[in-house]
C-alpha positions, 0 to 999 in steps of 0.5 A: 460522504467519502469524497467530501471528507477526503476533499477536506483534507486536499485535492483527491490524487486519482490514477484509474479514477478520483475515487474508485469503488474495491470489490470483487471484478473479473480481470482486476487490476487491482489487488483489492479487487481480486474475486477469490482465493487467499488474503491479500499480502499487506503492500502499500499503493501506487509505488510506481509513481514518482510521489508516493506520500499519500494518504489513502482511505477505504470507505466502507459502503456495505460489508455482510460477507463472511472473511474480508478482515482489513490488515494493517502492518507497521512496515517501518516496524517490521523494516528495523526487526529486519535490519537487526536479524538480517543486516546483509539482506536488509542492505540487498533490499535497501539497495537493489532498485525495482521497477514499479509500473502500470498501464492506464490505456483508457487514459494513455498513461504508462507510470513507472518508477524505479526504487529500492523496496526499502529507502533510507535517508541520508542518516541511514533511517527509513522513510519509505518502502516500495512493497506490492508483488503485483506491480513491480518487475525484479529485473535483477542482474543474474549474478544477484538473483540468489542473493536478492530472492533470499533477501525477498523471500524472509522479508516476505515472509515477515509481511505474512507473520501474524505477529505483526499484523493488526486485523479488524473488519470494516463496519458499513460506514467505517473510514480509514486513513494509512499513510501509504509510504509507512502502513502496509494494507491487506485483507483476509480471504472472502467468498463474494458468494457469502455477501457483499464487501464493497470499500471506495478507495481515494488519495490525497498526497500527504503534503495536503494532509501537513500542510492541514495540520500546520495550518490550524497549528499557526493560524493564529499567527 
């Protein structure tokens, strides 16, 4: 089921696997598949490749645990109340680059890229943001560290606030699409020891996913 909706949209873009399973695992690499502790900070997925347009979906195949709720944050809207409040850090963040990096030893890849949490275009509008403490490595110069860890820590902070953040459970059977460059993902605490929350998790690069659109929009040209 998962595979072949996200297959009618484009070609499934695979790191660790074309589509792999989320649930609690010993030595997770994901953060998705942590076994205990506290929610999952919202952050969006693979920022340590070049193409981050993606769309991702979580299908839900079983969920009776108690907790798991799916968090969804408009990161663009959290981004410009930033810049408004914090104009100094908004421009720290905007301009610092990051490395985003992870290994892939059974395939022999290394991916890295580096990129400002938050990237503005040419007019000075976001269009996309780099957020996810688990693969990134804040190199920063000593003399911009203070500077850059103040800047990091409010943003954090702004991640974490309940105000901006949209909270539902995934029913079995439940889909859901985020485009990955905009929507920051998390989850609530569960216990695996209550029940079973297992989601398949997949990508497709957002040019697929317009281009879709474009198609059926001109077809009858």
């Amino acid at each position: 089921m998962e595979s072949f909706l996200t297959k009618s949209i484009g070609p499934i873009n695979g790191t660790f696997e074309i589509v792999s399973d989320v649930k609690p695992t010993p030595d997770a690499k994901d953060l998705g598949d942590l076994m205990t502790g506290p929610q999952v900070l919202p952050h969006n997925a693979q920022n340590y490749k070049l193409s981050k347009f993606l769309m991702v979906f979580f299908y839900c195949v079983e969920h009776n645990a108690k907790g798991g709720e799916s968090i969804l944050v408009d990161g663009f809207r959290v981004c410009e109340d930033f810049r408004q409040k914090y104009p100094e850090y908004f421009k720290i963040l905007s301009e610092t680059p990051i490395v985003f990096h992870t290994f892939d030893p059974q395939n022999n890849y290394y991916f890295s890229d580096t990129a400002p949490i938050i990237q503005l275009d040419t007019q000075g509008n976001i269009y996309r943001i780099c957020f996810n403490e688990k693969n990134c490595e804040r190199t920063i110069p000593f003399e911009k560290i203070e500077s850059f860890y103040q800047a990091y820590s409010i943003f954090y902070h702004y991640m974490k606030n309940p105000a901006y953040q949209y909270r539902f459970r995934l029913n079995d059977g439940d889909c859901l699409l985020i485009h990955n460059v905009r929507i920051m993902h998390g989850r609530t605490a569960f216990d695996p020891r209550s029940g079973i929350r297992h989601l398949k998790a997949g990508f497709v690069d957002w040019d697929y996913f317009i281009a879709r659109r474009n198609f059926y929009q001109s077809k009858h040209l």
